[in-house]
Each structure stands twice: as C-alpha cells, then as structure tokens.
SETOR-556991 format. One record per residue (C-alpha): residue in three letters; chain; y, z, x. Coordinates in Angstrom, 1 decimal, decimal comma. Layout:
! residues N
<atom tormar="ALA" mivo="A" c2="Y" c3="Z" c1="X"/>
...
This chain:
! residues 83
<atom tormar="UNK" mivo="A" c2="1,1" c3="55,2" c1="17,8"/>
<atom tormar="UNK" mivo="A" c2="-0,5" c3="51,8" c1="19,1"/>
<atom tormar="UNK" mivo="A" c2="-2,8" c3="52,0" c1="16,3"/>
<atom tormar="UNK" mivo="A" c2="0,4" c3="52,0" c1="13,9"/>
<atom tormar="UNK" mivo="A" c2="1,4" c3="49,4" c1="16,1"/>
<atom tormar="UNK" mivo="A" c2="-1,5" c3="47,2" c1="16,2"/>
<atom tormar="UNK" mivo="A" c2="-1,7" c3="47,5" c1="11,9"/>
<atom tormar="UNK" mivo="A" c2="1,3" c3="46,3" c1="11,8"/>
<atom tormar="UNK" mivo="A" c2="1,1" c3="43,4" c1="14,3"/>
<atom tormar="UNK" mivo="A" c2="-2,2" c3="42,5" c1="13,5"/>
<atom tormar="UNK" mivo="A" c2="-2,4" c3="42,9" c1="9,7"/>
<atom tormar="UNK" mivo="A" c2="0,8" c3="43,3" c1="8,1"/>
<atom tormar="UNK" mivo="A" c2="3,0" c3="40,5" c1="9,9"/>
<atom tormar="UNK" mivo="A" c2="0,4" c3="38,0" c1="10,1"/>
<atom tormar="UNK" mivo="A" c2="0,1" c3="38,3" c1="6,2"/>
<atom tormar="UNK" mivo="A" c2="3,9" c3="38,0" c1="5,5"/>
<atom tormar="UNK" mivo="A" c2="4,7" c3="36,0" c1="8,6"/>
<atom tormar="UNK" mivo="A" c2="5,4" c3="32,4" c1="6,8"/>
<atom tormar="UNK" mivo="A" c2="7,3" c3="34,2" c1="3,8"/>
<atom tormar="UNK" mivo="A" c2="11,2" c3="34,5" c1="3,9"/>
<atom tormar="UNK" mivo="A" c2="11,5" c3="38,2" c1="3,8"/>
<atom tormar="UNK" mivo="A" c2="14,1" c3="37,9" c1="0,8"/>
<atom tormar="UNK" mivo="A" c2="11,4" c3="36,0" c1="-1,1"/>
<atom tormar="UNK" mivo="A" c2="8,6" c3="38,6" c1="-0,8"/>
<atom tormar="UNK" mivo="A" c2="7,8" c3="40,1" c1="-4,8"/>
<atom tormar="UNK" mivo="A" c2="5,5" c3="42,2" c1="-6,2"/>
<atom tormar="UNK" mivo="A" c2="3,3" c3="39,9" c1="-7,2"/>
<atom tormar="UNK" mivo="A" c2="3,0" c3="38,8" c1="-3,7"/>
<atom tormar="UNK" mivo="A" c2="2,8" c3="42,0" c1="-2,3"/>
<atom tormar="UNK" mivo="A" c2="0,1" c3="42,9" c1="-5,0"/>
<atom tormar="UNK" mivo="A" c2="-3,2" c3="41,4" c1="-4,0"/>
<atom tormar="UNK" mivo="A" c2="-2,3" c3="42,7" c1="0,1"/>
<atom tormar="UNK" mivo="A" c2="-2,0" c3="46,1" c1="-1,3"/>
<atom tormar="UNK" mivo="A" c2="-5,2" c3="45,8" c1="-3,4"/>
<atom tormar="UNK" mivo="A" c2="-7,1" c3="44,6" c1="-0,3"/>
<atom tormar="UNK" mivo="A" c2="-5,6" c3="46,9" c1="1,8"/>
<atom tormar="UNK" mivo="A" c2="-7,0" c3="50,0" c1="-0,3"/>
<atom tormar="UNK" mivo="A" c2="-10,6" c3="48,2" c1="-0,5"/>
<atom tormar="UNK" mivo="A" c2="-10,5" c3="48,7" c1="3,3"/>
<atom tormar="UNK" mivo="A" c2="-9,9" c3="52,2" c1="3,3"/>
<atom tormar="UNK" mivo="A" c2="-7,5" c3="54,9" c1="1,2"/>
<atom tormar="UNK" mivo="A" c2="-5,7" c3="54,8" c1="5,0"/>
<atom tormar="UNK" mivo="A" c2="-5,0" c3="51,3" c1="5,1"/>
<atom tormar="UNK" mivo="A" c2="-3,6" c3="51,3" c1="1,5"/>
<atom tormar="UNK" mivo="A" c2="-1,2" c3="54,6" c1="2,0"/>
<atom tormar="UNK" mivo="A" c2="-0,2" c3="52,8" c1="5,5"/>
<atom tormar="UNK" mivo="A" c2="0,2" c3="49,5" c1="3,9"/>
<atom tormar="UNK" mivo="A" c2="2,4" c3="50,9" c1="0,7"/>
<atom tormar="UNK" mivo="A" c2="4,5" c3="53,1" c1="3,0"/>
<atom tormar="UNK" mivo="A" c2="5,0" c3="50,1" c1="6,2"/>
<atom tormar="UNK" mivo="A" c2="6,1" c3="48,0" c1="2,9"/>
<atom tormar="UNK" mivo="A" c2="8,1" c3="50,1" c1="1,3"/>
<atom tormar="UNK" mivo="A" c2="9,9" c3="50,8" c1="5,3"/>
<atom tormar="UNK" mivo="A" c2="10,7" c3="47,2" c1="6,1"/>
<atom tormar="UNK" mivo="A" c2="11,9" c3="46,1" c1="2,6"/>
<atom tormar="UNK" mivo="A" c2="14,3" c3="49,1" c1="2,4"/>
<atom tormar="UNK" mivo="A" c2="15,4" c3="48,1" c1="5,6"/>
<atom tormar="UNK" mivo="A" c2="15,8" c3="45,0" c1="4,9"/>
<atom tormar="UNK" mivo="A" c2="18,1" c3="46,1" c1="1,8"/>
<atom tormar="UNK" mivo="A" c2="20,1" c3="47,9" c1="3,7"/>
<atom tormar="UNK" mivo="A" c2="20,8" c3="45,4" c1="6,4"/>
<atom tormar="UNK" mivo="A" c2="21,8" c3="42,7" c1="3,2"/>
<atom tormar="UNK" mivo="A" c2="18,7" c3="40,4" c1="4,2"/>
<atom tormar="UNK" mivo="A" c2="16,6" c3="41,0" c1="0,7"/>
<atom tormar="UNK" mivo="A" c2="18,4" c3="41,7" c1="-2,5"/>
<atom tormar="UNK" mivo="A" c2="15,8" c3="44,6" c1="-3,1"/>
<atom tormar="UNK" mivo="A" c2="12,9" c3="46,2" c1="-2,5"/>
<atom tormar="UNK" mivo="A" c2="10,0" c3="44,9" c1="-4,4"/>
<atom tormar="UNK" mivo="A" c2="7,8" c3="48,3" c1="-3,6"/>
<atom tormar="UNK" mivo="A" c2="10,2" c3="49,9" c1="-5,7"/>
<atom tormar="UNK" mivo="A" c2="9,9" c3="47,4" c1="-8,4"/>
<atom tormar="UNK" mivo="A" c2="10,6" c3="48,9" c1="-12,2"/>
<atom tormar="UNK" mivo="A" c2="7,7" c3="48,4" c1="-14,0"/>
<atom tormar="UNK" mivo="A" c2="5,9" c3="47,2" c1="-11,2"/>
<atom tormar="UNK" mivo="A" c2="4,4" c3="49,9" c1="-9,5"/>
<atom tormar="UNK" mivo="A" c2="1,2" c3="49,5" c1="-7,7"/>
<atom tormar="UNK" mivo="A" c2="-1,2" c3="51,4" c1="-9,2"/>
<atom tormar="UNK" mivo="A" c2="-3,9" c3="50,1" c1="-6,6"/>
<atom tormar="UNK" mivo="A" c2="-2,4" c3="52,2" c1="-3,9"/>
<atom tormar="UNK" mivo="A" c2="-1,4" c3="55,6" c1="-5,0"/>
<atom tormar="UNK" mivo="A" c2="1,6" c3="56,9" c1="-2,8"/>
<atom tormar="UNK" mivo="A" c2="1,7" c3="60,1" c1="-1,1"/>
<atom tormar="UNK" mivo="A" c2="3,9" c3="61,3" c1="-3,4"/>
C-alpha cells in the first residue's frame, strides 16, 4: 500500500496538480499515460486504472462533467487495460 500511495503522491498529483480537475481531457491525459507505460507495463496499468478512479469519482461527486478515461473514440491505446 505506501507504494500505491507514494505513485500517487509522487507522480500522479504532481502531474495534474495545477490543472482544474474539470478541465483535465484526453489529450492531456495522453502523453502521462504514454510516459507512464515507457516506465514500465505497471506504471501504465496503475496510471490508467488511478485515472480512470479519480475522474469517476469526480463525476460522481458533480466536480468534472465526465470522465475523460472513458472518452468515445478516445481510448488510449498506449496503455492497454486489464480488461
């Protein structure tokens, strides 16, 4: 767990950190999920699913009108999902 933790503290917010969460796209989104799978096939699945996590949250709590992860016609294809 405090290496989740530490991912997401260390990498994911101070990326996104500056950007209204309601204004975070795809095409910003893109090039972090690209670098994150040049790291490591781990960092990419744990970036795409910590993503996909906080922008459905924030959907459901009425702070971002959607969830760019989920995108039509968007899709990563730089990070495959688990699925």
């Amino acid at each position: 767990m405090a290496n989740l933790e530490y991912m997401l503290r260390h990498w994911v917010l101070t990326t996104f950190e500056q950007i209204p969460i309601d204004e975070i796209t795809a095409e910003i989104l893109e090039p972090f999920l690209v670098r994150a799978l040049e790291v490591s096939a781990d960092r990419g699945r744990f970036s795409r699913g910590i993503l996909d996590m906080v922008m459905d949250f924030a959907v459901r709590n009425g702070i971002a009108p959607a969830n760019p992860m989920r995108a039509e016609g968007k899709k990563s294809e730089a990070v495959p999902s688990d699925g």
